[in-house]
N, C-alpha and C positions, 0 to 999 in steps of 0.2 A: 516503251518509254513514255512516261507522262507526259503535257502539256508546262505542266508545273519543272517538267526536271528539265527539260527543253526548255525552256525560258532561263533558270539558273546558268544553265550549259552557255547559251548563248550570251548572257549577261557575264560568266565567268570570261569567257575570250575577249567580249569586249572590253572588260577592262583591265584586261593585260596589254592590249591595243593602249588604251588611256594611261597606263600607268608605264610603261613606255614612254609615250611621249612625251611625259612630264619628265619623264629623267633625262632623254635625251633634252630636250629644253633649259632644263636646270644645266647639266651639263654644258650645254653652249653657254648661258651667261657667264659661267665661271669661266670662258675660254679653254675646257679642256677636249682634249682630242678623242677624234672619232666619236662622237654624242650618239650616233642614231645607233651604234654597237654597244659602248660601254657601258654611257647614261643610258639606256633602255635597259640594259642587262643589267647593272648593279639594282636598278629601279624594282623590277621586277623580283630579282631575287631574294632584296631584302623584305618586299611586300607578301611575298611569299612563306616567308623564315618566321616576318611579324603574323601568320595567321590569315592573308586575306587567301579566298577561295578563286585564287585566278589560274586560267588555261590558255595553252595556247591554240590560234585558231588553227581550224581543218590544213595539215599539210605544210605548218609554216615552216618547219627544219626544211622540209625540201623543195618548199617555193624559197627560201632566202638561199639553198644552196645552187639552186639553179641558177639566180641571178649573179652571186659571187662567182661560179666555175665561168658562167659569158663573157663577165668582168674581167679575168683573170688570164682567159682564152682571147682577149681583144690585145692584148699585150703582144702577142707572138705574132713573129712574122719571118721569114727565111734568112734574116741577119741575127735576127734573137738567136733562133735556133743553133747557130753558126757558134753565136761565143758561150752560149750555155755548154756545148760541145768541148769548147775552152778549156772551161773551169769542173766539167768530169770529175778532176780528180778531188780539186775541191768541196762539192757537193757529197762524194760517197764519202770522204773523209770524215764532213759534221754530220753524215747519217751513223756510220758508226763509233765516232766520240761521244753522240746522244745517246746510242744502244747502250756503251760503257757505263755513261752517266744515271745512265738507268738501272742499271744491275747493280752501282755500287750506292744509290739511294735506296733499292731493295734490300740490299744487306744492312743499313742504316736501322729499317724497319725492322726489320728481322734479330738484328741483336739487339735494341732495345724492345722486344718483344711487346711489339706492337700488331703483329698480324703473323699469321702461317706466311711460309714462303711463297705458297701459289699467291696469295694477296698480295703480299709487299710485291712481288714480281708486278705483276699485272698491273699495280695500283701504279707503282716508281718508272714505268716503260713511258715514255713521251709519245706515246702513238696514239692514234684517233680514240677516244673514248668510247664509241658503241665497239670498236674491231675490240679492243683491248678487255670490254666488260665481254662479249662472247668468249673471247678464246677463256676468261678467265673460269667463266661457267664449265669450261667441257676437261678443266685442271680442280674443279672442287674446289676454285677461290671463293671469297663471300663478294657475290658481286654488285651485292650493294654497295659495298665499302670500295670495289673500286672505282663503280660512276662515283660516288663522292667524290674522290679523291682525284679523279680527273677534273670534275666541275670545279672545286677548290682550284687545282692548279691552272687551270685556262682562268676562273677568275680572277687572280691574280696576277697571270701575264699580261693579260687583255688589258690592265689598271697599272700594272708598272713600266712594259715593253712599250708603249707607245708615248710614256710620260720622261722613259729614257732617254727615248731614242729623238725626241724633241729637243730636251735641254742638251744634249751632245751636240745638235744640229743635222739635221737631212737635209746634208750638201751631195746628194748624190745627183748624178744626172739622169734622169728617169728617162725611161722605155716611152718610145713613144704609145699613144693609144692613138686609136680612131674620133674625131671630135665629133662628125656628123652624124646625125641621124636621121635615119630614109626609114618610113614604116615597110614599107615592102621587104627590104633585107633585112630590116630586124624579123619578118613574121615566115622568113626564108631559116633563118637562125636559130628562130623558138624551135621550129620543127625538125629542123636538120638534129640540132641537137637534145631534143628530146625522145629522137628513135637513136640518139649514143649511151642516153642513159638505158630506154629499153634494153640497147647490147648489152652493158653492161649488168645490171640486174639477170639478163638471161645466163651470164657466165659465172655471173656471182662474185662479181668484182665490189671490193665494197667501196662505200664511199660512194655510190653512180650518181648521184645526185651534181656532185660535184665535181667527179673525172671524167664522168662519161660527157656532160656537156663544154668539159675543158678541152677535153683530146678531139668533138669534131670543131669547135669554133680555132681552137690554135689550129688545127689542122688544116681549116677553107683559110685562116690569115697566113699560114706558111704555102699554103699551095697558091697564093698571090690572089686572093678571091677580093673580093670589092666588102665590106664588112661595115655594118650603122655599130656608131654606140649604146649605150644605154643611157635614156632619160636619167636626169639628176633624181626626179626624183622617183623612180624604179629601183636606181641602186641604191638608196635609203633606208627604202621599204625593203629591200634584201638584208641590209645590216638589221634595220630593226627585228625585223624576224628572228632571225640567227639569235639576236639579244632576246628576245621572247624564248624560244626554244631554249638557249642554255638556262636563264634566269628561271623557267620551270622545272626544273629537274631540282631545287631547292624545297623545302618543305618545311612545316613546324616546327618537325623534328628533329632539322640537320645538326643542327648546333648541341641538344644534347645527344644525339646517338656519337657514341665513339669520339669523346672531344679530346683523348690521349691519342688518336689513330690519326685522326684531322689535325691534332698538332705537329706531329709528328710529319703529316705530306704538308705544313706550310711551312716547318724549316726543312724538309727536302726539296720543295721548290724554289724557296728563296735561295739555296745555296745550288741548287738549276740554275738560278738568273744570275748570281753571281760569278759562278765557273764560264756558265755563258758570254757575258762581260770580257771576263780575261780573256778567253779563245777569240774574242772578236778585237779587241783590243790587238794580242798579239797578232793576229794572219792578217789583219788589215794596214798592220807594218812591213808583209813581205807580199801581199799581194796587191794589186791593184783594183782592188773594194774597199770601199769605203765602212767607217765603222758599223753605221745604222745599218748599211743592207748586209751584212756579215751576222750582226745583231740578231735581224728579225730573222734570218735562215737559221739562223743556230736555237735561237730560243725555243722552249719547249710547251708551243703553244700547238693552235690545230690551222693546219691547211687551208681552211678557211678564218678567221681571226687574226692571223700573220698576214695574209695575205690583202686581207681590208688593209690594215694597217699601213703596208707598203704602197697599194694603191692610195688613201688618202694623205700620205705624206711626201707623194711624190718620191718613191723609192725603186728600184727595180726590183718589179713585179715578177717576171719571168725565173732570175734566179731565186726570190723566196719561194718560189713555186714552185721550180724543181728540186728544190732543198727539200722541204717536205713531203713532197711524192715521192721520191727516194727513200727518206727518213721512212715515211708510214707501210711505205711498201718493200723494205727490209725488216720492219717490225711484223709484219703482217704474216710475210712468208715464213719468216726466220724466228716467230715468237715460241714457236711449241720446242724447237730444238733448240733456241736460245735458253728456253727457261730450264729444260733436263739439264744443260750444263751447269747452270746455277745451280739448280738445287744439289745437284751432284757435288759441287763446288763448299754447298753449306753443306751438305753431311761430312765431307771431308773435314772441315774444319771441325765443326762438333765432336770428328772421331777421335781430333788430335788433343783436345782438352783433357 
């Protein structure tokens, strides 16, 4: 590699860094929520859409998921665990209402012949975006068209879910976290849970970035261990990241490639966050949660992006959190035999016309 392309390289990172922070910035004077995630991400993704040649730096998906899985894992402690235990039945419930929602926004696709089955499947699944573009690779889906289609629908959860879930009010009573911060336990923390992600990677759990340092830090805070927070401004620079990484996976060309396919996943997701709505609406009149944290566990965002959300809104953290580890990891398991059923499901209908 050049001098010359190394220099570009390094000037393209830097100013996704910069272009970032402008949006998060912009974002805060308008007063709207979560800026160093959304304003960096819309920022980046339109600059991106417009033509600029920006990248993101060495690693940031998995330094920004490292930080949210710590964040997230600081939330848990032996009494979390206790009512999450609770609401069991709750949680598998919106994992497989999602699954549902997911199959019948595939078929959406699929009769108005917007994609093969394996696509619409894969593309309409509310599951993690890199799990969901693999599986769809080893089905013959076009997987371009589902990172699209996931990046579209996270972008517009990330911009409506937290703009909802405001004007509704988050009156919840939130999880307590840890306030202090000891550098020792923090640099006890980094490393503890950085040989959780090594496990995981070695098992091939996906997502390690973001489980494997969630399941040891909830783990030392349920086993009653003494636990620092995280710098303000560390978990910042985690969201902005996350907003750097999704905001890159946009490109010149997103808008013309497939703008019948793309319209298509934005009113299958807008009618995600609406079904969403009602479901939360409704169980939040028979259970004892409140709308917004019913909201963010049900909506069909990613595990990490929900879960900012509830942390910066003062929501319970622990239930968004095992909502979607459930959700991602019923999807994960259950996708390849999930989707035989489907398609099976669509030939039958095709046979019966």
């Amino acid at each position: 590699m050049s001098a010359s392309t190394d220099l570009r390289t390094v000037a393209a990172m830097a100013g996704s860094v910069i272009v970032a922070m402008l949006g998060a910035a912009l974002w805060r004077v308008c007063g709207l929520p979560l800026p160093w995630l959304v304003g960096s991400l819309y920022a980046v993704a339109f600059a991106r859409i417009a033509g600029a040649p920006l990248l993101p730096p060495p690693a940031a998906k998995q330094g920004g998921q490292w930080v949210i899985g710590t964040n997230m894992g600081l939330y848990f402690t032996s009494t979390v665990a206790t009512e999450l235990l609770a609401h069991a039945s709750l949680i598998v419930g919106m994992a497989i209402a999602s699954v549902l929602m997911g199959m019948l926004g595939a078929a959406v696709l699929l009769r108005l012949r917007l994609a093969d089955a394996a696509t619409a499947f894969f593309a309409a699944m509310p599951g993690g975006a890199s799990e969901m573009a693999s599986l769809s690779d080893l089905w013959q889906a076009s997987v371009d068209r589902v990172a699209a289609a996931h990046a579209t629908r996270v972008m517009l959860v990330v911009l409506v879910v937290p703009l909802a879930v405001t004007v509704a009010g988050a009156d919840a009573a939130p999880a307590a976290v840890r306030g202090d911060i000891d550098w020792l336990r923090l640099a006890l923390m980094a490393a503890a849970s950085l040989a959780g992600v090594a496990l995981f990677r070695l098992v091939d759990i996906p997502n390690a970035w973001v489980l494997g340092t969630l399941a040891v830090v909830a783990g030392m805070g349920i086993g009653g261990m003494s636990l620092s927070a995280l710098p303000a401004w560390l978990a910042a620079a985690g969201q902005m990241l996350i907003g750097i990484s999704l905001g890159c996976r946009f490109g010149p060309g997103f808008v013309r490639r497939s703008p019948a396919f793309l319209s298509g996943i934005l009113g299958v997701s807008v009618g995600f966050l609406l079904a969403t709505a009602v479901g939360a609406t409704a169980l939040a009149s028979m259970a004892d949660i409140t709308f917004a944290n019913l909201m963010l566990s049900f909506a069909p965002g990613g595990i990490a992006e929900m879960s900012i959300t509830a942390s910066r809104l003062n929501l319970d953290v622990p239930l968004v959190v095992a909502s979607h580890i459930v959700r991602m990891t019923l999807l994960t398991m259950l996708a390849p035999s999930i989707f035989k059923l489907f398609a099976h499901l669509c030939r039958a209908t095709i046979s019966r016309r």
